[in-house]
N, C-alpha and C positions, 0 to 999 in steps of 0.2 A: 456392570458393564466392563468391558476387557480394554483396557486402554494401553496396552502393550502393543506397539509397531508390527504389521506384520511381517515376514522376511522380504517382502518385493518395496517396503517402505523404508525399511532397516539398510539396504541396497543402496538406496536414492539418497538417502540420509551419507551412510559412511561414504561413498563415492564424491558427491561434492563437498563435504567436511576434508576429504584427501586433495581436493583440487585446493580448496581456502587454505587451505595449511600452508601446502609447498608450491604453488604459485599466485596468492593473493594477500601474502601477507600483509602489514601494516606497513612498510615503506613502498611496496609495491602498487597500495591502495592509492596512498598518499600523491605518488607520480600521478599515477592515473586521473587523481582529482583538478590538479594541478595543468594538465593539460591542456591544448588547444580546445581537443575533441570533449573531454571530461568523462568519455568512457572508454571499455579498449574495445574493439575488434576480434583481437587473440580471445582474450576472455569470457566475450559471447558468442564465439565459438567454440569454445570447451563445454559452455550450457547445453547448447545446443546439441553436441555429440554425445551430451551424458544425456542427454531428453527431456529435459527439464523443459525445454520450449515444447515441445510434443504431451507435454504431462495432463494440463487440460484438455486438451485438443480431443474432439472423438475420435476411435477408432476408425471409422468411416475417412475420416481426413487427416489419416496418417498420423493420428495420437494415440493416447495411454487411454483417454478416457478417466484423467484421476477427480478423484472426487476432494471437496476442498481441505477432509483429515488427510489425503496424501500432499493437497499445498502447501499444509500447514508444515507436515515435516520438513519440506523445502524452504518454506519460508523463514522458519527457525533457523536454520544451518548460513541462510542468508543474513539475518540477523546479527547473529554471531560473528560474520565474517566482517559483516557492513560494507559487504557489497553494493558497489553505487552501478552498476548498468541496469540498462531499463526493463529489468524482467518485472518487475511491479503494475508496471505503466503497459505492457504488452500483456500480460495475460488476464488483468482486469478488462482491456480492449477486449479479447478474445471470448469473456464473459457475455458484454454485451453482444458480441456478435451471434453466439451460442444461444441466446436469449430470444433473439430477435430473428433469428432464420434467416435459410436462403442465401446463408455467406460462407456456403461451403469452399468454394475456391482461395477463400482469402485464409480461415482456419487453416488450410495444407502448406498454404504463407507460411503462416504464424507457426506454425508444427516444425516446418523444415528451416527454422531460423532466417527466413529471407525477409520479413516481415515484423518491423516493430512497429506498435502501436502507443497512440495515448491517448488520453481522453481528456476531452474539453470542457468541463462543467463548471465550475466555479467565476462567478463575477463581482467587483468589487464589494456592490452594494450588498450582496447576498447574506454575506456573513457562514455558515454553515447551509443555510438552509437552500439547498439544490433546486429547490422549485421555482425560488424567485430568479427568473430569467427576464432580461430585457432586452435579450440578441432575439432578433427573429427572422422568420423564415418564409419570406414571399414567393406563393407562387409563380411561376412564370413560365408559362404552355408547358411542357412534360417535365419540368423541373422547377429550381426553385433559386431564388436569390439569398443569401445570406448577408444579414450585418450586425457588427458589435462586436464586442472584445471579450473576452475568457482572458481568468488573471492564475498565476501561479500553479497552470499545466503542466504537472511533474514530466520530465524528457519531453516536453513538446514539440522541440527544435528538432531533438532526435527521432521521432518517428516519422515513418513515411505515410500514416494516414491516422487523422485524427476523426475521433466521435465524438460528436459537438453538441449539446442542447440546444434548442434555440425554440422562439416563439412561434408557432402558424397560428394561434387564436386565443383568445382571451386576457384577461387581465394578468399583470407583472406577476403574481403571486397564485393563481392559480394551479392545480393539477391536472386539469384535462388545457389541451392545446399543445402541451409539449411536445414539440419531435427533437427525434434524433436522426443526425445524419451522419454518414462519413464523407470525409472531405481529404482531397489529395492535400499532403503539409506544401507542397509545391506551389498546388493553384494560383492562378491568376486572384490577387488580390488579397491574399493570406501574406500577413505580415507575422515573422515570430522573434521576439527579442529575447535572445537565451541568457541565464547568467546561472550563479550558482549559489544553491542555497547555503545554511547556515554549516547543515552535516554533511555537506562533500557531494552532494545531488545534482542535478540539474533542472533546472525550470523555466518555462517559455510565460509570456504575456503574449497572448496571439489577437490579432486584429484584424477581423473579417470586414472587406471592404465591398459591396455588391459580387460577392464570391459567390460563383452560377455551380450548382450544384444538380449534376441528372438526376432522373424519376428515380433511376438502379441506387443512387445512395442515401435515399432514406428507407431507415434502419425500422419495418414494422409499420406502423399505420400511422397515418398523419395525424396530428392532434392525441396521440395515447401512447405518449412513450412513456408517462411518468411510471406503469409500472417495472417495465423494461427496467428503466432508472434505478429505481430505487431498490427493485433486487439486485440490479448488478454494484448497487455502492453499497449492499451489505455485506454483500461476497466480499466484497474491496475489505471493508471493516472487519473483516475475519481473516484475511492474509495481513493488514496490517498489526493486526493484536499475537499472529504466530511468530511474527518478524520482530517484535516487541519485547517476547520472549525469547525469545534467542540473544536479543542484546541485552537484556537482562542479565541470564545467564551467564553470557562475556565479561558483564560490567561486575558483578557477584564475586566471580574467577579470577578476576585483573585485582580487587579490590582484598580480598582474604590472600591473596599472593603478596601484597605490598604488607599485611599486617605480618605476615611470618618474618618479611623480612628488613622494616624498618625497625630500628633500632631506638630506645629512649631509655637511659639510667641502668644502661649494659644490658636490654630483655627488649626481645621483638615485641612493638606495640599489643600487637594480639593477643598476647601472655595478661591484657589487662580486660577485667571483669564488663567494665564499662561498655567497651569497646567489644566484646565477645556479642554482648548483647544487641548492642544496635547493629551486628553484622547476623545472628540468627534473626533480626526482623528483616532485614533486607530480605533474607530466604523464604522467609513465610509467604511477602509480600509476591516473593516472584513463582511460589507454587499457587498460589491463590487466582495470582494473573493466569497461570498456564490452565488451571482449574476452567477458568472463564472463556479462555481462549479455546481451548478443548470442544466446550458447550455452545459456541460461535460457528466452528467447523461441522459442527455435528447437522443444530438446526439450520444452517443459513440455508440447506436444499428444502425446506418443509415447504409442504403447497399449502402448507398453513400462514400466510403474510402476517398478522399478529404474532404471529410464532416464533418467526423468524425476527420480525422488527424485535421485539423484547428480548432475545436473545443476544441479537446483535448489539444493539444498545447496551445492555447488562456490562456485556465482556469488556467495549470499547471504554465504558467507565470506568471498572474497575481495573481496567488492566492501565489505564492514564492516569487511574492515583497512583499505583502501583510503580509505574514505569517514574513518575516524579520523587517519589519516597525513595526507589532506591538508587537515581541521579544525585539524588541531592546527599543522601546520606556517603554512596562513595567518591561523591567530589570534596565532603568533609572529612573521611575518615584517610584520602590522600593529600588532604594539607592542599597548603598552596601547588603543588605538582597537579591537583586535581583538575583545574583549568588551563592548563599547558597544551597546545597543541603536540606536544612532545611525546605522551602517553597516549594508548587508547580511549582512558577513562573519557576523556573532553570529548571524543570522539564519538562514543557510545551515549554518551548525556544529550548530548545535541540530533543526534539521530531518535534517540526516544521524547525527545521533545516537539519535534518534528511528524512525527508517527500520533503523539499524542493529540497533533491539529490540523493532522490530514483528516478526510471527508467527516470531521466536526471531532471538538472535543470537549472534556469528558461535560462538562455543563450541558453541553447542547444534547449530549445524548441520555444524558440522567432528567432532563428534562423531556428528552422523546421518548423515553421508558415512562414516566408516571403518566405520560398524554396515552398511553393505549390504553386499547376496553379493557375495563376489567382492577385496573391498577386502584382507583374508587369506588369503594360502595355508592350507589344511588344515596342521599340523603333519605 
């Protein structure tokens, strides 16, 4: 297989790698995290002009039409930069929309950058597991009532419409009953309390109060979103493991730079054997991740759903030992400096740790990899 970029992805790559250099550097970031808003405007504007909002999008509604190895490249470049605006949160949005049909009008939103998104899924008691929902979703003549709370909605403050799980039938823990809807962030009765995560992000706790929701905003067929669902938070799971690697990367670069040039008994650290070594395992460990991350982009389109699940699963593990092993190793091999909001290093550790327990980590998914068919011989 040909794992070499091709020139229309090589494009996409060096162009926003030129934007993160010379207008998103690390005190630039820093402001921005720091802010009222917690994102910029200017700088989702620049995505936006380079097409990176149009990238998923179909041709049909004014996109590229890229496939998730051309997200992956983006996702990398994002990585690496640790970028905090809400392209994560909007084109996983634009997944489920793509999924679920009929949301052509909003895609050409989403494509021409006038439209962020996020998605609502996660609720306290859930723990990883996306099914157990206890928000639900009452009929009411050509529409529906919504209520309950979604906790730790990456930009939820900041989109203008959110896709919400919620219940129309069956038990807490069920698959079939789930719908999905979209919901104006405005609405009547939609409370959202934004604050800011550990890596410079942003996240809502959102609280659905009898929020009246039209027939036009559910997403797909009433009571069978779950598969909707759960392709689209595989996708999620494979933009996150590209983004994982790219801070890898960063953290790798930041980390063999500090050995060249810190100093101990007159000879840069590096010069020592010890230390040579646990920095070629850092690299193993983040080609191994990219290895997986690679295999994540590839399958996560297969109309094969086992296929897919075990693949996504796979990456999402091993790229979260991986992403831990080499946090931990370059926040040891820069000393006390390693946790300093000062350097990037702290900064990249906490974003891959963050990454590592977005839509489940690595436990939960090394444990949804041995629950597919197949993983056990029949006794």
């Amino acid at each position: 297989m040909d794992f070499n970029y091709t020139p229309e992805q090589q494009q996409f790559r060096d162009a926003l790698r030129r934007f993160i250099d010379k207008d998103y550097g690390f005190e630039h970031r820093n402001k921005i995290i720091h802010s009222d808003a917690g994102i910029s405007d200017a700088a989702w504007g620049t995505l936006v002009e380079l097409g990176m909002t149009a990238l998923p999008v179909p041709e049909e509604q004014g996109g590229f039409n890229g496939s998730a190895v051309d997200m992956m490249v983006v996702m990398q470049e994002l990585g690496r930069g640790l970028v905090v605006e809400p392209y994560f949160a909007t084109v996983l949005g634009a997944q489920f929309l793509k999924l679920a049909g009929g949301q052509e009008a909003l895609l050409e939103q989403v494509a021409g950058g006038e439209l962020k998104l996020a998605v609502a899924l996660g609720e306290k008691q859930a723990r990883h597991e996306l099914f157990d929902i206890v928000t639900t979703a009452k009929q009411d003549g050509d529409g529906f009532v919504l209520n309950g709370t979604k906790t730790v909605v990456i930009h939820g403050a900041q989109a203008g419409r959110l896709i919400v799980s919620a219940r129309t039938a069956g038990g807490q823990r069920d698959l079939d009953g789930i719908s999905l809807f979209l919901v104006d962030g405005d609405a009547g009765g939609v409370t959202r309390r934004d604050y800011r995560t550990i890596d410079g992000l942003r996240a809502a706790d959102i609280r659905f109060d009898n929020v009246r929701v039209a027939g036009t905003g559910l997403l797909g067929t009433a009571g069978a979103g779950w598969n909707i669902l759960d392709a689209a938070a595989d996708y999620g799971v494979a933009l996150l493991c590209a983004e994982a690697v790219g801070a890898m990367d960063a953290l790798n670069a930041a980390t063999l730079e500090y050995l060249k040039t810190r100093q101990q008994f007159g000879v840069p650290i590096g010069k020592f054997q010890a230390l040579q070594h646990r920095m070629a395992e850092m690299f193993m460990q983040a080609e191994q991740a990219r290895s997986m991350a690679t295999l994540a982009a590839v399958k996560v389109a297969s109309a094969d759903a086992e296929e897919r699940r075990r693949a996504a699963s796979a990456a999402k593990a091993r790229v979260g030992q991986a992403a831990r092993f080499v946090g931990q190793q370059a926040v040891q091999l820069h000393g006390g400096m390693g946790v300093t909001n000062e350097l990037p290093a702290a900064h990249l550790f906490k974003r891959l740790t963050m990454i590592e327990l977005t839509l489940g980590d690595t436990d939960h998914h090394l444990a949804r990899f041995a629950a597919q068919p197949g993983f056990r011989k029949a006794a």
